[in-house]
N, CA, C and O atoms as CSV, one atom per row, in Angstrom:
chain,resi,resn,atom,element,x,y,z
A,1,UNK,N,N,-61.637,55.863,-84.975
A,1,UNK,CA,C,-61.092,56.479,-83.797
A,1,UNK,C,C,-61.402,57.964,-83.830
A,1,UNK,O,O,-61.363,58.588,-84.890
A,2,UNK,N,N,-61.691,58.495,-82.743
A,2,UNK,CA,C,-62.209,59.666,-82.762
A,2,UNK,C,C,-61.498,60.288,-82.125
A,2,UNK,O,O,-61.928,61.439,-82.204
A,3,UNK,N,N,-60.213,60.263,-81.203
A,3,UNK,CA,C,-59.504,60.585,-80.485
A,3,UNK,C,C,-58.430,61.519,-81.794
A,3,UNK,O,O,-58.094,61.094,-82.899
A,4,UNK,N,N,-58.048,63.094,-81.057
A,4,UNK,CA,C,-56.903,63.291,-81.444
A,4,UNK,C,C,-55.663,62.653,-81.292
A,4,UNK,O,O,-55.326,62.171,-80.211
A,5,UNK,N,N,-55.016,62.616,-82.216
A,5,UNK,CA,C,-53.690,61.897,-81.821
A,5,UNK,C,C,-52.723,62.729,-81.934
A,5,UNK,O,O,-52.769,63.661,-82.737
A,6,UNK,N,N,-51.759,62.517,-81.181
A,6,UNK,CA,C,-50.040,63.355,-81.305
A,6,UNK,C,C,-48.861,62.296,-81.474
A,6,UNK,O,O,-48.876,61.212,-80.891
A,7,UNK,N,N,-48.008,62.640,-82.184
A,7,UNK,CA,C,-46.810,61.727,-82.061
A,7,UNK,C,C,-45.486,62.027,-81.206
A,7,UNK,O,O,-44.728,62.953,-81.493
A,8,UNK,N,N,-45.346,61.429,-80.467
A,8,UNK,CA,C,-44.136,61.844,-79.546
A,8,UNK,C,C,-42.738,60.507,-80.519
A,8,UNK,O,O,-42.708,59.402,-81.062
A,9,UNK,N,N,-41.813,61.708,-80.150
A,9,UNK,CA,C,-40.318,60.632,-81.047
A,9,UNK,C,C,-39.978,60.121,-80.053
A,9,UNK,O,O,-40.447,60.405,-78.951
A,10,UNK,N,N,-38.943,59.122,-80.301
A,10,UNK,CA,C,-38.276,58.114,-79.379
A,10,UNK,C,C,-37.309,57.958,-79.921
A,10,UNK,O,O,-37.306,58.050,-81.148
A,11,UNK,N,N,-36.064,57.648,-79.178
A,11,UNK,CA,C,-35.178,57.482,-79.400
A,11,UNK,C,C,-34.468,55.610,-79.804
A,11,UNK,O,O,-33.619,55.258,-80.622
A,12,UNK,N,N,-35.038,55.052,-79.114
A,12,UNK,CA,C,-35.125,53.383,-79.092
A,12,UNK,C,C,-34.548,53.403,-80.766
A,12,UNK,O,O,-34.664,54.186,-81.709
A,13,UNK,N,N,-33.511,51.376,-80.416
A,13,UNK,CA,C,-33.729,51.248,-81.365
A,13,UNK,C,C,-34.633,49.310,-81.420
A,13,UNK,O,O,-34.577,48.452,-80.538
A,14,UNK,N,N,-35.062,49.265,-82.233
A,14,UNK,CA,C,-35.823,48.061,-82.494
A,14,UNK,C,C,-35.373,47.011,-83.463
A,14,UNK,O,O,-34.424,47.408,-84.139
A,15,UNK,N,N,-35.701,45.990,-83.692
A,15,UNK,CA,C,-35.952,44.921,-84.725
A,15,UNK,C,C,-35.860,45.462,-85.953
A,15,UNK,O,O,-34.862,45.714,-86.628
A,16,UNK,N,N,-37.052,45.619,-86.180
A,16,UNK,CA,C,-37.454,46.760,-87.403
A,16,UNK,C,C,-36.841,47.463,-88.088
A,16,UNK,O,O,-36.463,47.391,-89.258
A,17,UNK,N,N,-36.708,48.441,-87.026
A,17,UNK,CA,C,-35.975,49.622,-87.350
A,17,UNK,C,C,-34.638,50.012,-88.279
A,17,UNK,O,O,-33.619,49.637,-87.700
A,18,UNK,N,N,-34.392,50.591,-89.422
A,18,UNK,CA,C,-33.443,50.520,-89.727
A,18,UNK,C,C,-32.871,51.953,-90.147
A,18,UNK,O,O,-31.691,52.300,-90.186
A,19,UNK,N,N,-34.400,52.940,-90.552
A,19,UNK,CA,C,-33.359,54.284,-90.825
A,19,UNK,C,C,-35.405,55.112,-90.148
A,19,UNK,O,O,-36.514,54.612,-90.337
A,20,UNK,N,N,-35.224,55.749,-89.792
A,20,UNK,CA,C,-36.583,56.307,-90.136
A,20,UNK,C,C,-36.510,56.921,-88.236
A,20,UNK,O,O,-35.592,56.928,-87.416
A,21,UNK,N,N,-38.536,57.540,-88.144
A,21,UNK,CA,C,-38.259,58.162,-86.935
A,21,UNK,C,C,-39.504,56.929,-85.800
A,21,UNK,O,O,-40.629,56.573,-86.152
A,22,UNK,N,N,-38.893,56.599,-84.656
A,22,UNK,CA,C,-39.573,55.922,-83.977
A,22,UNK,C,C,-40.385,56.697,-83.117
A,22,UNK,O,O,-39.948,57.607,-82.412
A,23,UNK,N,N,-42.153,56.160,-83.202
A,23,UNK,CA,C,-42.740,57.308,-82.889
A,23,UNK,C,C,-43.807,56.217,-81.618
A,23,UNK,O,O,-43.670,55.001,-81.478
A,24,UNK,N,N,-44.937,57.220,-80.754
A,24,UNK,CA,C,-45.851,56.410,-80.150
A,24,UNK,C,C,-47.142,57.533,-80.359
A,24,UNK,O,O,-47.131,58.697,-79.958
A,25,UNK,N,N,-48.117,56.935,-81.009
A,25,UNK,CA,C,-49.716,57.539,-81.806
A,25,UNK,C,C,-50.186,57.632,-80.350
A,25,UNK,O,O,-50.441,56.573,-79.775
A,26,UNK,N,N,-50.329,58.822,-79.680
A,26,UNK,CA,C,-51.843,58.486,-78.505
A,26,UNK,C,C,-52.433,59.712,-78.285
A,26,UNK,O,O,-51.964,60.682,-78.881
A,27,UNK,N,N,-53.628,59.893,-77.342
A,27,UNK,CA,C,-55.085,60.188,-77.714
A,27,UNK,C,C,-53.969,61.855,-77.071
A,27,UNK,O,O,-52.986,61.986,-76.341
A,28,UNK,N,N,-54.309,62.220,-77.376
A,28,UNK,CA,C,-54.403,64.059,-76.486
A,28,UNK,C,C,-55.196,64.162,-75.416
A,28,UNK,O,O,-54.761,64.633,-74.364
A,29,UNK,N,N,-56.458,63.734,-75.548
A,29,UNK,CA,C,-57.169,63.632,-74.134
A,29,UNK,C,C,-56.377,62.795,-73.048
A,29,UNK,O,O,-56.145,63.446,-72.030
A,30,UNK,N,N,-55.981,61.684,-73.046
A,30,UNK,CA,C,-55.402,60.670,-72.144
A,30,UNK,C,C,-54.354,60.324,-73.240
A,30,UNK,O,O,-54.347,59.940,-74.409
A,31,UNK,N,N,-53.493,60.648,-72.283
A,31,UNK,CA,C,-51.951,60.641,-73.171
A,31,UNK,C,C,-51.330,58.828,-73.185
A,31,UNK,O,O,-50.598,58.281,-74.010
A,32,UNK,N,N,-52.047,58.202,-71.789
A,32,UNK,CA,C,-51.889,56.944,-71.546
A,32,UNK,C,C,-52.133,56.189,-72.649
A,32,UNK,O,O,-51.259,55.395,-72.995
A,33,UNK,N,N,-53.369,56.292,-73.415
A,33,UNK,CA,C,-53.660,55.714,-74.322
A,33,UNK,C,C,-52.881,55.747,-75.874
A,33,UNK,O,O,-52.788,56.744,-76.589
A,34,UNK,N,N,-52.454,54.629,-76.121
A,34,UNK,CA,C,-52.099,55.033,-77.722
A,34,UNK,C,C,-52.202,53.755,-78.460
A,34,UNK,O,O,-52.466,52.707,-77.870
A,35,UNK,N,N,-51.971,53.822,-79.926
A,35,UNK,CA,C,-52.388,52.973,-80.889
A,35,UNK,C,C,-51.422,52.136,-80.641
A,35,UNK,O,O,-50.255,52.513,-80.543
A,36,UNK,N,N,-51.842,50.738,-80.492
A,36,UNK,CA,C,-51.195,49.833,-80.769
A,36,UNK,C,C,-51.752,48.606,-81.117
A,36,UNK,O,O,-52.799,48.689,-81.759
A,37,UNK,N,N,-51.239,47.226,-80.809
A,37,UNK,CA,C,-51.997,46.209,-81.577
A,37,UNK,C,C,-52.479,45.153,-80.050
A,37,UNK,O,O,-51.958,45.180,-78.935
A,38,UNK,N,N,-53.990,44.034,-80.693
A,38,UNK,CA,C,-54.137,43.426,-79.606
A,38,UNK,C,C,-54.882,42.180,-80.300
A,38,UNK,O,O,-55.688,42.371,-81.210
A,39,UNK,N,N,-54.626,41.124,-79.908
A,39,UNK,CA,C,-55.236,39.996,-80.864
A,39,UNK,C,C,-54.707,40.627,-82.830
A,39,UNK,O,O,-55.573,40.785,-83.690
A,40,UNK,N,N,-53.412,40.834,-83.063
A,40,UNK,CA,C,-53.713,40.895,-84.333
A,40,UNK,C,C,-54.522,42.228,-85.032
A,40,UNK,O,O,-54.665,42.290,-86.253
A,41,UNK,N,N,-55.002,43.221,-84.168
A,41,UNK,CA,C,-55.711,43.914,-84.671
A,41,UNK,C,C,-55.074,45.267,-83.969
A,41,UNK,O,O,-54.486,45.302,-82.888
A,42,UNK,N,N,-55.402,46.618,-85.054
A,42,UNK,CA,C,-55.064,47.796,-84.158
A,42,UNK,C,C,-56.096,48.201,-83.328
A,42,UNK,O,O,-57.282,48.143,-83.653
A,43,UNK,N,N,-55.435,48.853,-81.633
A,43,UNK,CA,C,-56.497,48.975,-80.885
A,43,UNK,C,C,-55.951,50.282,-80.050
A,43,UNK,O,O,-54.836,50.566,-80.487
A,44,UNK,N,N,-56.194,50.819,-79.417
A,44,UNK,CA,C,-56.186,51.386,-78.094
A,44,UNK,C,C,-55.370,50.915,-77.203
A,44,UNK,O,O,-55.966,50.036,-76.581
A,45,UNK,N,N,-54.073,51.082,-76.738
A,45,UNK,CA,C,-53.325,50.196,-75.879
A,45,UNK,C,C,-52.830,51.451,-74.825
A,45,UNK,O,O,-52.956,52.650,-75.078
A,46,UNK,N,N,-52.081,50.723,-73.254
A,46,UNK,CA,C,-51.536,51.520,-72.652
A,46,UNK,C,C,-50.238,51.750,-73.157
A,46,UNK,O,O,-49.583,50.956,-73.834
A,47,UNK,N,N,-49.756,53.368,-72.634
A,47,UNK,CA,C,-48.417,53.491,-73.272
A,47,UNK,C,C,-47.185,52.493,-73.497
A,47,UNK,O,O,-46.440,52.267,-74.450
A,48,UNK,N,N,-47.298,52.031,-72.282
A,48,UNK,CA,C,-46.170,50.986,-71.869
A,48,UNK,C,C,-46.218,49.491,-72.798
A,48,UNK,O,O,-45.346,48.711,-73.181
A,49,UNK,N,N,-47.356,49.536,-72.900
A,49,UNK,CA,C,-47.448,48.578,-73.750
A,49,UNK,C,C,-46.614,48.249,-75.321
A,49,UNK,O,O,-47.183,48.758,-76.287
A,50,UNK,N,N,-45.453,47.524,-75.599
A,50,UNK,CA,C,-44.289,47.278,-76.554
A,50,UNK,C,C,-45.052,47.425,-77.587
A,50,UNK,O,O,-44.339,47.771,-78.529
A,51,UNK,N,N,-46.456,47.316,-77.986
A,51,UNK,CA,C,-46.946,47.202,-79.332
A,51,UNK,C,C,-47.257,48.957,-79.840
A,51,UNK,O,O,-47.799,49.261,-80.903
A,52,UNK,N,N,-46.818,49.842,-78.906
A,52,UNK,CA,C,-47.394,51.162,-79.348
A,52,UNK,C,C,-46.348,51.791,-79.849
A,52,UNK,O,O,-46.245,53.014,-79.764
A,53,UNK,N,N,-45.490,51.067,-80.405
A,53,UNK,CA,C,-44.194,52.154,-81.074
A,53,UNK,C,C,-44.133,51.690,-82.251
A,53,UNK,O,O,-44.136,50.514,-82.616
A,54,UNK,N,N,-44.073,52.735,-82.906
A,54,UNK,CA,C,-44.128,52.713,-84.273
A,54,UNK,C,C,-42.916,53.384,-85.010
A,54,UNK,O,O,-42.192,54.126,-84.345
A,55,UNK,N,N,-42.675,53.198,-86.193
A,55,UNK,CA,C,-41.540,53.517,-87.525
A,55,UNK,C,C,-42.170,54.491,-88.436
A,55,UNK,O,O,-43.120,54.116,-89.124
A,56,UNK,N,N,-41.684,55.852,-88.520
A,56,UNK,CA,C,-41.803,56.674,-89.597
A,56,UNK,C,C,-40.746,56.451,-90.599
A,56,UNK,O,O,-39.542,56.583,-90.379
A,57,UNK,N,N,-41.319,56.081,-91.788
A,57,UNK,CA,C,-39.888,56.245,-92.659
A,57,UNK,C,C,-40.434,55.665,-94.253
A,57,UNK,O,O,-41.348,54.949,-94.661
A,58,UNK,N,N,-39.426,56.346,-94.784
A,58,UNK,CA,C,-39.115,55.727,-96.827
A,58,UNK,C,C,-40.585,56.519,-97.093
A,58,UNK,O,O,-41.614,56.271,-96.465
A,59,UNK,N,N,-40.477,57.333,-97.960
A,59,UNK,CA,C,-41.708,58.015,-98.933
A,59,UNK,C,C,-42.169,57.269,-99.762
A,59,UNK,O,O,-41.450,56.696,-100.579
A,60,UNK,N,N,-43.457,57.130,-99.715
A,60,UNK,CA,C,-44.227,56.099,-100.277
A,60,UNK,C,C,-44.539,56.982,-102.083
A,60,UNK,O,O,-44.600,58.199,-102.258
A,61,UNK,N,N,-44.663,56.031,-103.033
A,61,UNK,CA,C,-44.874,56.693,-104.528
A,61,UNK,C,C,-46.219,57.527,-104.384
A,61,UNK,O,O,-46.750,57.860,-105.443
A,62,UNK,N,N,-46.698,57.822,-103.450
A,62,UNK,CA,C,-48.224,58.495,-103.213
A,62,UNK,C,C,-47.452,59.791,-102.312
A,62,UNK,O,O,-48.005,60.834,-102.661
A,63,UNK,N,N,-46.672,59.996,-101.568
A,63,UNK,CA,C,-46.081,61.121,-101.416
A,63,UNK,C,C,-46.137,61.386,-99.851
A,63,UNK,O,O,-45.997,62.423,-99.203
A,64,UNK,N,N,-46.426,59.891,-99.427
A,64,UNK,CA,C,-47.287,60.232,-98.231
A,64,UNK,C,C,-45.727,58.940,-97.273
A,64,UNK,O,O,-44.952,58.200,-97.879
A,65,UNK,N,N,-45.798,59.125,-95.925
A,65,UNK,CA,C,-44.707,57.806,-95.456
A,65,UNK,C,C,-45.437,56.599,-94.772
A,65,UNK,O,O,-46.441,56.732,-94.072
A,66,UNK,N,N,-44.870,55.501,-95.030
A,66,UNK,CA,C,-44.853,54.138,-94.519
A,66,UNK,C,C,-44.576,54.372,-92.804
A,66,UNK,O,O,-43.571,54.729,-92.189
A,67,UNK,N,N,-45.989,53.986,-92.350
A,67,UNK,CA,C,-45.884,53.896,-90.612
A,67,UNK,C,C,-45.871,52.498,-89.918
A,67,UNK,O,O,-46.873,52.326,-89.224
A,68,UNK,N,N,-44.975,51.438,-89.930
A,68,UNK,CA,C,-44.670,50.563,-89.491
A,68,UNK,C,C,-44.672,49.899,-87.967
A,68,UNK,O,O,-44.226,50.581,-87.044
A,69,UNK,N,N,-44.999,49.036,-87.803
A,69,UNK,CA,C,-45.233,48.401,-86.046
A,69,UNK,C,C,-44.040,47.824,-85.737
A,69,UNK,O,O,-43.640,46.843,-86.363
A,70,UNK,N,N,-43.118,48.564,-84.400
A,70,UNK,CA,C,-41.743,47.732,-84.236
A,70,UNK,C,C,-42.515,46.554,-84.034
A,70,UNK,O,O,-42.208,45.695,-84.861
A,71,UNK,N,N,-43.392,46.199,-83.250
A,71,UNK,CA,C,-43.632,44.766,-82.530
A,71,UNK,C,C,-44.028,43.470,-83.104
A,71,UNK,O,O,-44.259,42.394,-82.551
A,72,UNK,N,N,-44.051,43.797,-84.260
A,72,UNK,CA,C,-44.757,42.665,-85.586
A,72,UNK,C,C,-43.871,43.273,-86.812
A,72,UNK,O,O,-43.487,42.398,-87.589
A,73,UNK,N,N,-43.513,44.463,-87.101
A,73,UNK,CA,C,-42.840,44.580,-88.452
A,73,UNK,C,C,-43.765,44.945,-89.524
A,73,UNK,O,O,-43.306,45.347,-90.593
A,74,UNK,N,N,-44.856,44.855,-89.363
A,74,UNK,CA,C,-46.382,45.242,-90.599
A,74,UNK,C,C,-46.396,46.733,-90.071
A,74,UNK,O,O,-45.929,47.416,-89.160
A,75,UNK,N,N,-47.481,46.863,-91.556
A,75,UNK,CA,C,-47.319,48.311,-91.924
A,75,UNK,C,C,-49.338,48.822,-91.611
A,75,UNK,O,O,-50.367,48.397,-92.136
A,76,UNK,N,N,-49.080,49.911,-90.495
A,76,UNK,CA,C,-50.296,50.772,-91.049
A,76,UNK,C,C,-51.456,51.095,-92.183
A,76,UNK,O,O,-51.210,52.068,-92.896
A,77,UNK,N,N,-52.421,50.544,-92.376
A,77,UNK,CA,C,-53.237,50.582,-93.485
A,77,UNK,C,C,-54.488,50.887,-93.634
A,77,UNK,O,O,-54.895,50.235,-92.673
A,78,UNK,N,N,-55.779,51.532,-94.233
A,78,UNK,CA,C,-56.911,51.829,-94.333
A,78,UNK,C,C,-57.308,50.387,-95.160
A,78,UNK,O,O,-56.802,49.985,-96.208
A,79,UNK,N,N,-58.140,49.885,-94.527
A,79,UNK,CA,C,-59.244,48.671,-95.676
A,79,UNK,C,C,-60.278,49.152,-95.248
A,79,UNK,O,O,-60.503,49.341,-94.053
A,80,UNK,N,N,-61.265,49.488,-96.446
A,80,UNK,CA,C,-62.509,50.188,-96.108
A,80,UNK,C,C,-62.646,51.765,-95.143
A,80,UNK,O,O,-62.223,52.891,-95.402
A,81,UNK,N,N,-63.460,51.208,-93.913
A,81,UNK,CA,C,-62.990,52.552,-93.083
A,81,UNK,C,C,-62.599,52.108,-91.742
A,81,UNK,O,O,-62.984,52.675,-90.719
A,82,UNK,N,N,-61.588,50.768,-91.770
A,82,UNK,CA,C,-60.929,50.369,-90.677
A,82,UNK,C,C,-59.357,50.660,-91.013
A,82,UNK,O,O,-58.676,50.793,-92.029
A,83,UNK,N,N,-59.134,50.688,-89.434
A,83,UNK,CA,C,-57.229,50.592,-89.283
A,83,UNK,C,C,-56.870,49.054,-89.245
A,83,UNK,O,O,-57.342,48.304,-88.391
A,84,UNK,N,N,-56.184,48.728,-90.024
A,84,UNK,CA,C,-55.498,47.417,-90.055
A,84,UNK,C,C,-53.750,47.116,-90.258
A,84,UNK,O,O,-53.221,48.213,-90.437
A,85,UNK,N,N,-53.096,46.412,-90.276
A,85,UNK,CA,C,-52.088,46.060,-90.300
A,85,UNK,C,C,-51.637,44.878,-92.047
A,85,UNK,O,O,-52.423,44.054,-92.515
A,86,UNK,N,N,-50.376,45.160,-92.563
A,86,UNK,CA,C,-50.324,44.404,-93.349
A,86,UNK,C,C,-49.197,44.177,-93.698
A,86,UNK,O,O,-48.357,44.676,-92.948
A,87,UNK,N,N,-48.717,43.489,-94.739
A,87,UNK,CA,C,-47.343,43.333,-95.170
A,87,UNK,C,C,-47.203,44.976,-95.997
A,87,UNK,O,O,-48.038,45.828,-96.304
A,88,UNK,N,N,-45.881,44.884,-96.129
A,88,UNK,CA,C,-45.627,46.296,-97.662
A,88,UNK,C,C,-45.885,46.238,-98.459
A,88,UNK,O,O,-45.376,45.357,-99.152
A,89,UNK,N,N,-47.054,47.269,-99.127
A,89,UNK,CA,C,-47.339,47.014,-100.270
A,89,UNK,C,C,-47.208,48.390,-101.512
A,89,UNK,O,O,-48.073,49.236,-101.741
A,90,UNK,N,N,-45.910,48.260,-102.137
A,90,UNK,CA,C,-45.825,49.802,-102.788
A,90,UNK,C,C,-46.748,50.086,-103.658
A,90,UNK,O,O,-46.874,51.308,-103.730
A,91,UNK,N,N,-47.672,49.353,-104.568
A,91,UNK,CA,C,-48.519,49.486,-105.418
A,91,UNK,C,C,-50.153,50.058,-104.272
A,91,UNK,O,O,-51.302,50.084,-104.713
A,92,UNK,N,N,-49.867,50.325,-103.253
A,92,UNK,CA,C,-51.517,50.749,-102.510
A,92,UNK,C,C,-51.151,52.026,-102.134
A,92,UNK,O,O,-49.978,52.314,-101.897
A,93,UNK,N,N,-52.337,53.052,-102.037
A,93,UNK,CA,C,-52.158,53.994,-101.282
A,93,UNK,C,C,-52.628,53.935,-100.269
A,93,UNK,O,O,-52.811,55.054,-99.789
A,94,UNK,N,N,-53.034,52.886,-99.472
A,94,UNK,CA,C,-54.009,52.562,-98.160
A,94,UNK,C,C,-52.822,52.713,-96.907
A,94,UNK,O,O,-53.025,52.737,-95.693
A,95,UNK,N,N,-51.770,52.788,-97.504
A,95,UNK,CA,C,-50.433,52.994,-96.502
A,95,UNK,C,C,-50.039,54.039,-96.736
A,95,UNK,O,O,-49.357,54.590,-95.872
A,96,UNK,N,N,-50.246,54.560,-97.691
A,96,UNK,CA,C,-49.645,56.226,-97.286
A,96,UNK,C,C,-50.129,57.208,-96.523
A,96,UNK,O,O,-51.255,57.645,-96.762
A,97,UNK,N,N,-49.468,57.647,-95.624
A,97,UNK,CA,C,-49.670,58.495,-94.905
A,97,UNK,C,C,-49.277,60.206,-94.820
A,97,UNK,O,O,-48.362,60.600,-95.544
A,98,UNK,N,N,-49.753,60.860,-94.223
A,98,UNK,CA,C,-49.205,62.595,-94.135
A,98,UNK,C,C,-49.282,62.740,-92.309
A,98,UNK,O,O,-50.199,62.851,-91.495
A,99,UNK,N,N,-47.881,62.670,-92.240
A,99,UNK,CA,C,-47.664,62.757,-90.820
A,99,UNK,C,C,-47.088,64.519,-90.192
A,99,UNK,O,O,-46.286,65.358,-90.602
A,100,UNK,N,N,-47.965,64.414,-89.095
A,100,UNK,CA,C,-47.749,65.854,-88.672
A,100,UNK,C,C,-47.664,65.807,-87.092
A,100,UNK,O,O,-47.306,64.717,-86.645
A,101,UNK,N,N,-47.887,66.637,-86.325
A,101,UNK,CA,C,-47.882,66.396,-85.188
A,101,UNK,C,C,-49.132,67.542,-84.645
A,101,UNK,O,O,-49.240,68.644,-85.182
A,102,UNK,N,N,-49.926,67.147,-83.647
A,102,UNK,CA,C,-51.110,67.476,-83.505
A,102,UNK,C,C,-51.255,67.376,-81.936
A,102,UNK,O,O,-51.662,66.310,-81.475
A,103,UNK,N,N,-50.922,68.508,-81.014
A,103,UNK,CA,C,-50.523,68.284,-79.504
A,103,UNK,C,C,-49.277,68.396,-79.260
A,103,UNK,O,O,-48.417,68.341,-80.138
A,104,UNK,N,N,-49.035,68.575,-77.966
A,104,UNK,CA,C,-47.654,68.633,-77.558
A,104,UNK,C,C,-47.617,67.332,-75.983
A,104,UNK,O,O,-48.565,66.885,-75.338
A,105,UNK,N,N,-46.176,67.088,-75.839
A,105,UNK,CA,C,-46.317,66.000,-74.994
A,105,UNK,C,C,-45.487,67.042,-73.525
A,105,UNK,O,O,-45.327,66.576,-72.397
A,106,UNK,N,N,-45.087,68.427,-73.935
A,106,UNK,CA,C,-44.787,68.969,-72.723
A,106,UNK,C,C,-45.073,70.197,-73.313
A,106,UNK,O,O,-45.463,70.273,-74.478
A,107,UNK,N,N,-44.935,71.009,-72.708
A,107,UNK,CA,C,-45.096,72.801,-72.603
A,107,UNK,C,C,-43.639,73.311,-71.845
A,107,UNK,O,O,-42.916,72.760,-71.015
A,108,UNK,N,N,-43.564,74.759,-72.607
A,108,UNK,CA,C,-42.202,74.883,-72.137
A,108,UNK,C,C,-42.920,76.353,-71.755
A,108,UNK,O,O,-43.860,76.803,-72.410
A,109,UNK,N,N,-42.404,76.949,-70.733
A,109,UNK,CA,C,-42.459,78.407,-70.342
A,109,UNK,C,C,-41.208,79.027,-70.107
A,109,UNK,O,O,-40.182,78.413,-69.814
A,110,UNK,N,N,-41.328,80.512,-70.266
A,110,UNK,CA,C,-40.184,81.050,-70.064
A,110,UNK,C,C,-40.587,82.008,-68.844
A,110,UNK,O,O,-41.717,82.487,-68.740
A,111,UNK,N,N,-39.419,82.267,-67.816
A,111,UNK,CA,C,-39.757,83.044,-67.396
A,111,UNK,C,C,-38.544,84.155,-66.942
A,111,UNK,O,O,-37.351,83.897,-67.107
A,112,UNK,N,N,-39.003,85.355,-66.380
A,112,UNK,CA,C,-38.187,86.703,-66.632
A,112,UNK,C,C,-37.394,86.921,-65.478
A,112,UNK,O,O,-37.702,86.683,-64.310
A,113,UNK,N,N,-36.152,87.483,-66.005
A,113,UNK,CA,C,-35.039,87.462,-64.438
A,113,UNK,C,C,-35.403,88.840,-63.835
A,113,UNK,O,O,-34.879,89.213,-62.786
């Protein structure tokens, strides 16, 4: 994926979910677009689409956090140089992640009385 991504929080709660921050991955260019799943696989989805919200949470022994899919419950992963989905696995670092935020989903201005 070549797209910048930003994470916007959410408030929702899910299945999943049990302590952590609920987030949705999408492009900065087209905000419509964000990561989610399709046939089983991670893809490009519209916002609205239930598979694009995701779980920040629990520090992984690599130092990095576990990014989880409310819509299936599997976890974010590198195999090779693809994005894939999997069960938890604490012994991999293919799930650890370093989450930041990269874009903004509004702009705030101030202005003078």
């Amino acid at each position: 994926m070549n797209h910048m991504l930003f994470f916007l929080a959410l408030s929702s709660i899910f299945a999943c979910s049990t302590l952590g921050i609920n987030v949705k991955i999408c492009s900065l260019e087209n905000r419509q677009r964000c990561v989610g799943i399709r046939y089983g696989r991670v893809s490009m989805q519209q916002d609205s689409d239930p598979t694009t919200i995701w779980r920040i949470a629990e520090t992984t022994r690599y130092g990095g956090q576990y990014i989880q899919n409310l819509g299936n419950c599997l976890f974010l992963q590198i195999q090779g140089k693809q994005l894939t989905l999997g069960r938890k696995n604490e012994r991999s670092q293919s799930q650890s992640w370093i989450v930041g935020e990269y874009g903004s989903w509004y702009s705030e201005t101030i202005s003078g009385s």
